[in-house]
N, C-alpha and C positions, 0 to 999 in steps of 0.2 A: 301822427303822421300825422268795421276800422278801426282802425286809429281812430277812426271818426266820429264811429257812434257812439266809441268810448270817451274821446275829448273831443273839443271842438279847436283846441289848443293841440293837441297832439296832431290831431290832426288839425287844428288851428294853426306849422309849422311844423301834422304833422302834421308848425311847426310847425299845425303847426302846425305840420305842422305840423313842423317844419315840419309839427310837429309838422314839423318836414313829414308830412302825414304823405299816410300812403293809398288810401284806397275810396272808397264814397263819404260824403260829407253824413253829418247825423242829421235827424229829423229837428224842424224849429222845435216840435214838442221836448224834445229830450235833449237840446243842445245844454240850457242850465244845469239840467243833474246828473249828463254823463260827461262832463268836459269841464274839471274843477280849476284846470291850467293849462298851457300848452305853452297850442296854441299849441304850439305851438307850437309848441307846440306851438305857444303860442307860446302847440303842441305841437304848427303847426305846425319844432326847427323853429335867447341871452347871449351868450355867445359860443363858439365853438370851442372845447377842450377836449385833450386826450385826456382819458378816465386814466391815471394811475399810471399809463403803459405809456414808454417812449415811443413813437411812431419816428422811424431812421427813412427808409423806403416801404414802400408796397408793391409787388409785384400784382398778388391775386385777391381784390375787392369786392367785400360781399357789399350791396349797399342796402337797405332796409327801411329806407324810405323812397318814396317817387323822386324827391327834389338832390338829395345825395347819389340816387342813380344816373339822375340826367347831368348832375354834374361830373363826376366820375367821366361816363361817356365820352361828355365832350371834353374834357382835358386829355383823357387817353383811354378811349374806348377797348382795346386790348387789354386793359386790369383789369375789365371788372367781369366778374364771373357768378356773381346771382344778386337777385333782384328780388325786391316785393313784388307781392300778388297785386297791385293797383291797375285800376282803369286806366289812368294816364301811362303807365310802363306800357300796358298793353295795346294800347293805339301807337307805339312808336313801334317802326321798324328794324330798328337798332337791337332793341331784346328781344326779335320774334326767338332765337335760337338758344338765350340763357335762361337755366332752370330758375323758375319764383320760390324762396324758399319762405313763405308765407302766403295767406289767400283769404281775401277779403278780412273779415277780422280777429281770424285770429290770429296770435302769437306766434312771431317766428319758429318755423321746426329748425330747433338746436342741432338735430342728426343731419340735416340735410346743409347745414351750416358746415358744421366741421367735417363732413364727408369731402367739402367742396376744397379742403383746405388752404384759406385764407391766409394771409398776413395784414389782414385789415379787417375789421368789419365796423360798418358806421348806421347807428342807429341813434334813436329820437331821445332826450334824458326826459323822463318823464313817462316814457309808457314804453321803451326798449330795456330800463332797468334791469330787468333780474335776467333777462336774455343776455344782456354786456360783462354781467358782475359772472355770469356761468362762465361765459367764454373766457371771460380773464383766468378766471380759476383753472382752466386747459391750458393758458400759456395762448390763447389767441390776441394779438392786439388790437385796441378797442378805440372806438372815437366816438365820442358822445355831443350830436349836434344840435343844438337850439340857435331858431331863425325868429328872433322877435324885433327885426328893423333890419334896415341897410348895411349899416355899418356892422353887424353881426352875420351878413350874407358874403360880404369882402371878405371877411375872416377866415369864414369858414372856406372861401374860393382860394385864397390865400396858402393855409394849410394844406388844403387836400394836394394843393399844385403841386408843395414842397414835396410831399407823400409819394406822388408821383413823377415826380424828377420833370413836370409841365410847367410850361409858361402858362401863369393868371392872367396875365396884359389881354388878350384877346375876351376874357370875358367881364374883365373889369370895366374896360373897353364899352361893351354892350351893355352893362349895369347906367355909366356916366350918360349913355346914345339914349337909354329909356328915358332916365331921368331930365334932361335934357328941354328945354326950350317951354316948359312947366310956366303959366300964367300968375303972375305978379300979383293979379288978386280977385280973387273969384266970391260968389255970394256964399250966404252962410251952408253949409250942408249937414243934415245927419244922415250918419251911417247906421241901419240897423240890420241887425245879422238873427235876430229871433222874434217871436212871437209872446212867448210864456216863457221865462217873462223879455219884457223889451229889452234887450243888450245891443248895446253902442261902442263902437271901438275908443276910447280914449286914446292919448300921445302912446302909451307903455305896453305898445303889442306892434304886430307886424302888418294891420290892416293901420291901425294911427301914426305908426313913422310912414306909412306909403303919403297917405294924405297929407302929413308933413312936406315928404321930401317932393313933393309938387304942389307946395302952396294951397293946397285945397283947404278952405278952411274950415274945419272941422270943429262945430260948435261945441263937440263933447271933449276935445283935446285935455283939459283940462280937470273936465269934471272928476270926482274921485266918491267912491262910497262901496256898501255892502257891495258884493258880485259875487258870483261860484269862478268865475273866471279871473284870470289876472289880465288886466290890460282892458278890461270890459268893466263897462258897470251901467245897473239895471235902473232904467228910468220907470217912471210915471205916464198913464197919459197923460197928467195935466202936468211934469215935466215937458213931451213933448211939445203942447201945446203955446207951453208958458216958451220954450227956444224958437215956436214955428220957424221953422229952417227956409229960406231961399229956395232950398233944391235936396231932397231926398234919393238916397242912394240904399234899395235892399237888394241884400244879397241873398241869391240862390242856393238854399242847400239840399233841393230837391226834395222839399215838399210845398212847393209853391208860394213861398210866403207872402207875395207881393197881395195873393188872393183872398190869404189870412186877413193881411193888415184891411185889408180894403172893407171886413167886417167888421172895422171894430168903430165904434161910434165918434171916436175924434180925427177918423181917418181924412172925411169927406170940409174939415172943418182948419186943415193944412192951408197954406196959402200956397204950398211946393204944390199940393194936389192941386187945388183950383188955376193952378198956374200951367199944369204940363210938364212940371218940372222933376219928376221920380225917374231914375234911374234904374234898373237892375243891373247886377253884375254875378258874375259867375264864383263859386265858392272859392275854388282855385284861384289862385291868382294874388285875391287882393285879402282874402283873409286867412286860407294857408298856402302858403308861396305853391307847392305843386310840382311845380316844373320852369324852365326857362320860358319857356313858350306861353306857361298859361301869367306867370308873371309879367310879361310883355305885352300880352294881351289886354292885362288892365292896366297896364301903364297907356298906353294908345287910348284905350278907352276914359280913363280919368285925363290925361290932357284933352280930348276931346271937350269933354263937358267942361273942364277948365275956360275953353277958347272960346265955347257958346256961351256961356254963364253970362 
């Protein structure tokens, strides 16, 4: 999708993060060595495929990530019939009344799965693995979702629609309304998502096509090297130093990081810091997608800073 503590990609998407992740983000101390990928996951939710298994119709949708819940929902709330144990599922009112067949981080319960009996179940590839390849082996069909960009969030809206006999246009719709009206050209920005070590989103994750697909220009876009992460790679302070960014953007994974960084000796030495110019953002959203809502959230929120810049 946690998913969280385990990736940061999983729950990076889940990707992810998508891992289309499902439930609390990991600590900056432990995003490095417990989030090898995702994302996506990052974990956090590449692109969407059915594992092995035609997918014709779905009637009864387990979904096993936060962000393949909320989309399920809102294409046709009546299929879907269990949900991860997440924070975000559980601030919505829509599943106050379907069972969570999972909770906080651990792995989906398989009995509680096929008890439910499904003709779908959609989980994260990267850290839903051996949960999808059991189910398969029951004759359950399986959809393995990774969210690392835009264009692999169409996709995946695309399919599930087919899945469920829904029209995508109404959310395709609201993906083009986000993206939308995005500034032509903004000052330099890094995005840092840890502490130990420094992790920066590059273009090849779901936090660096956001910043893409709204011109934000992201001085790490590009950069490439060692990372435990795909789509991330781990600077220097005297990297950072050496980019001094315009405008600084960290993000929240609920251990404070902004109060981290601000102890570290090249902190106070930023021209983004001497300027005002630090952003925070919420974990959800812009580094694993989450949900509709929290992806929207930082779409508003990065056009904003786009329009100040």
């Amino acid at each position: 999708m946690n998913i969280l503590q385990i990736r940061l990609v999983q729950l990076l998407t889940v990707s992810l993060t998508v891992t289309l992740f499902a439930c609390a983000p990991p600590s900056n101390e432990q995003t490095a060595s417990q989030v090898d990928t995702t994302a996506d996951s990052q974990a956090a939710d590449s692109q969407a495929n059915q594992s092995q298994t035609s997918v014709e119709q779905a009637e009864k949708v387990v979904a096993l990530t936060s962000l393949t819940a909320d989309l399920v929902a809102t294409l046709d709330e009546s299929k879907l019939v269990g949900i991860p144990g997440s924070r975000l599922i559980r601030e919505d009112p829509r599943f106050t009344d379907l069972p969570a067949v999972s909770e906080g981080r651990t792995e989906p319960d398989l009995e509680k799965i096929v008890a439910l009996n499904p003709d779908l179940v959609i989980g994260a590839g990267g850290f839903h693995d051996k949960t999808l390849a059991r189910l398969q082996e029951l004759g359950t069909p399986v959809l393995t979702a990774n969210v690392d960009g835009w264009e692999e969030l169409r996709e995946l809206t695309t399919t599930l629609a087919s899945s469920l006999s829904a029209d995508p246009q109404p959310l395709l719709d609201r993906y083009d309304a986000c993206l939308s009206s995005s500034s032509s050209e903004t000052p330099s920005t890094l995005t840092l998502v840890s502490r130990q070590p420094l992790l920066a989103p590059n273009k090849n994750s779901w936090a660096g096509d956001f910043l893409t697909q709204l011109n934000v220009n992201n001085i790490a876009a590009d950069f490439q090297g060692d990372s435990p992460l795909d789509g991330y790679i781990t600077l220097s302070a005297e990297k950072v130093l050496e980019a001094n960014p315009d405008r600084l953007i960290v993000v929240n994974t609920g251990e404070d990081l902004l109060s981290q960084l601000q102890e570290e000796p090249f902190w106070n030495e930023l021209k983004a810091v001497q300027n005002g110019a630090v952003e925070t953002f919420d974990y959800f959203g812009l580094v694993n997608p989450g949900s509709l809502a929290s992806i929207e959230k930082a779409c508003e929120q990065l056009k904003s800073i786009s329009t100040t810049g």
